[in-house]
MIKOL-595822 format. One record per residue (C-alpha): y, x, z. Coordinates in steps of 0.02 Angstrom, whole numbers, plus 50000, padded with zeros to 5 digits. Each point is the difference from the previous one (the first is absolute). Example, Ala and Ser with C-alpha at 12.3 -4.5 7.8 and 13.67 -1.06 7.14 Angstrom:
BEGIN
497755061550390;501725006949967;
This chain:
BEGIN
452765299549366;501014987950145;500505017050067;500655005949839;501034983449956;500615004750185;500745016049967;500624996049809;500934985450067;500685008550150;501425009049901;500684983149920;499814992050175;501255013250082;501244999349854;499904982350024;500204999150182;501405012949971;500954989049852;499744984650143;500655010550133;501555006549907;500464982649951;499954990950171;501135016950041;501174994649865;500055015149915;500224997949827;499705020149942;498585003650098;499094981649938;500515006049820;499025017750045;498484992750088;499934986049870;500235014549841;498395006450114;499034985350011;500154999149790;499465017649978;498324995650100;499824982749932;501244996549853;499444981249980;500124998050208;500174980950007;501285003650128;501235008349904;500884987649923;500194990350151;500775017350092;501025002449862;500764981450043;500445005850174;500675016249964;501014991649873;500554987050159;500525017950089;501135004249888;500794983749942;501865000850074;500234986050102;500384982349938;501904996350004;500404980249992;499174985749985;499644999649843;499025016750021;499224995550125;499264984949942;499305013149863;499285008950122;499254986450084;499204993749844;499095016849976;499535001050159;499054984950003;499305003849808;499665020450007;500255006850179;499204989850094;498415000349924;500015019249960;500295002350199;498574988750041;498955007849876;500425016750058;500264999250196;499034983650034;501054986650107;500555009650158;500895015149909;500424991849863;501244987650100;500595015750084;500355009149817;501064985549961;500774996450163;501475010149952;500194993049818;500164981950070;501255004650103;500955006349855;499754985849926;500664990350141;501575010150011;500284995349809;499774983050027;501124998750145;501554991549897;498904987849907;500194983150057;498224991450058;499404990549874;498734985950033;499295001749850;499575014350017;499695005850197;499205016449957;501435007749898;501174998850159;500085018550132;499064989050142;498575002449913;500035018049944;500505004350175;498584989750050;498745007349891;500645016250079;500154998050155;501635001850034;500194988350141;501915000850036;500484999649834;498874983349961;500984992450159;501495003349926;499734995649832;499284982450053;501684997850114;501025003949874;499574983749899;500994986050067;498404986849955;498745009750093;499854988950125;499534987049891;498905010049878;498035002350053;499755015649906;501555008050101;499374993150159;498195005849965;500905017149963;501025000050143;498844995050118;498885016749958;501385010250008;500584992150184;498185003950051;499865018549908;501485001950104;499404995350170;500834984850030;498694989350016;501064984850067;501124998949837;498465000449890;499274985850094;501334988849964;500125003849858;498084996449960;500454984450096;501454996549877;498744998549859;498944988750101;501374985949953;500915007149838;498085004749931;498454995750060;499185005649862;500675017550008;499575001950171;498404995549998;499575011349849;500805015750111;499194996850156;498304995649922;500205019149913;499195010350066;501095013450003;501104987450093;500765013050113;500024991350189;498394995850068;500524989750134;501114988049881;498264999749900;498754994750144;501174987350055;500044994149808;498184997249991;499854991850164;501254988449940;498994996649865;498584996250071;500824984950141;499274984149965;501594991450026;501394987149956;501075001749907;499025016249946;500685018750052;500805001849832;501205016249977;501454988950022;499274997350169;499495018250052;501705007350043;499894987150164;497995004050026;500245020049987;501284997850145;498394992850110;499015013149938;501265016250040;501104991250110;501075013750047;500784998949809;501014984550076;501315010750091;499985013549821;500414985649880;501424989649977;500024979349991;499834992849805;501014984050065;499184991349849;499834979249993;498354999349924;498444998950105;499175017349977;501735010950031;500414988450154;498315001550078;500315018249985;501714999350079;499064987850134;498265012050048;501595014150001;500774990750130;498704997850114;499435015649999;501635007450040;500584986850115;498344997950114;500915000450170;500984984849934;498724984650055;501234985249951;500275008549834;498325005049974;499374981150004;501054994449879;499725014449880;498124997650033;500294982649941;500725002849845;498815011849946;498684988950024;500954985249895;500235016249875;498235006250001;498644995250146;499035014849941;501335012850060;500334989550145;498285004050029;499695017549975;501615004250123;499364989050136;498265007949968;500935018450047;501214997650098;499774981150108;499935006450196;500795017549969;
């Protein structure tokens, strides 16, 4: 009987495969034949409706405007998205839709970011797609994104996606003083994407220290830990303790030849925080 079910099923399993196949291809007529297929083998396929949805994505022209977009991006999130999970699992599903976010994010492109609402602005489409250049862009093109942790969280990705690893630092290290909060949620992720930023995280975390390794403080510690990012990363020039003692372990690891300079910069950082003071003299005392 097992090797009955086998070969009954086997015919609904290639029409399926061959609907899946013809969607991930994008092409609309030959989903709408292998899917006609599928219905003649198995007309209540639990499937169908779901292809039906994508095919129905396939042929959609693409959104024009904001306005249409934001449509779009509303059924999305309510229809097409779960019919692509249902019907591709994760991986291909996020590839089906790839292209449809981008649209998305091309629609959205003249609508102001709203605060409000962060999700209904083209960053996040072209995030959601993976359209790395375009997310840069986007987030640049907002004149508060410097100041906006969503943008910055954004940004930083798309720095990283990118391969500059150095501009998505500092700006991981920007939300270390305009969010702590935010910055801990990302790198505690797990998807967090760099896993040297992430080790250094935890070890933070777990210094028995005062004042404690708090993310305000871990711009100036992840400089002891990868201290080749000193000479990458430019000088915050901030008053406050945390930005100075960043500016300060910066400094001294750029500026090691320099013994006059080095002792007062070594005392300030210990007036600033001992425990840094401690962990550079630790690495680098006698070299």
């Amino acid at each position: 009987m097992r090797q009955l079910d086998l070969f009954q099923d086997s015919p609904r399993t290639i029409a399926l495969n061959t609907l899946r196949e013809a969607l991930l291809a994008r092409n609309a007529p030959g989903a709408r034949i292998a899917l006609e297929r599928l219905l003649n083998l198995d007309p209540g396929h639990e499937r169908a409706g779901d292809a039906g949805t994508l095919i129905a994505v396939l042929e959609a022209p693409a959104p024009e405007g904001p306005g249409e977009g934001i449509e779009w991006l509303d059924a999305l999130e309510r229809e097409w998205r779960p019919a692509a999970a249902r019907l591709f699992g994760t991986g291909d599903g996020r590839d089906f839709l790839a292209p449809v976010w981008r649209c998305i994010g091309g629609a959205l492109g003249p609508r102001p970011f709203d605060p409000v609402h962060p999700e209904r602005n083209a960053s996040w489409a072209y995030r959601q797609g993976q359209d790395w250049e375009n997310l840069k862009r986007s987030v640049l093109g907002v004149p508060e994104h410097e100041t906006t942790p969503v943008l910055l969280t954004r940004l930083a990705e798309a720095e990283y996606r990118l391969g500059d690893r150095a501009r998505a630092i500092e700006h991981w290290f920007a939300l270390c003083w305009l969010a702590p909060a935010v910055i801990q949620g990302l790198v505690d992720d797990p998807g967090f994407p760099d896993a040297d930023v992430a080790a250094a995280w935890n070890a933070a975390q777990d210094q028995d220290v005062e004042p404690e390794l708090s993310p305000e403080w871990f711009p100036a510690w992840m400089l002891l830990q990868e201290p080749s990012l000193a000479a990458r990363l430019a000088p915050r020039g901030g008053n406050d303790g945390s930005r100075r003692a960043f500016d300060v372990v910066r400094d001294l690891l750029t500026n090691r030849a320099n013994e006059a300079r080095g002792i007062a910069l070594r005392r300030e950082l210990k007036a600033l925080h001992p425990a840094l003071l401690t962990g550079y003299l630790d690495r680098f005392a006698g070299n």
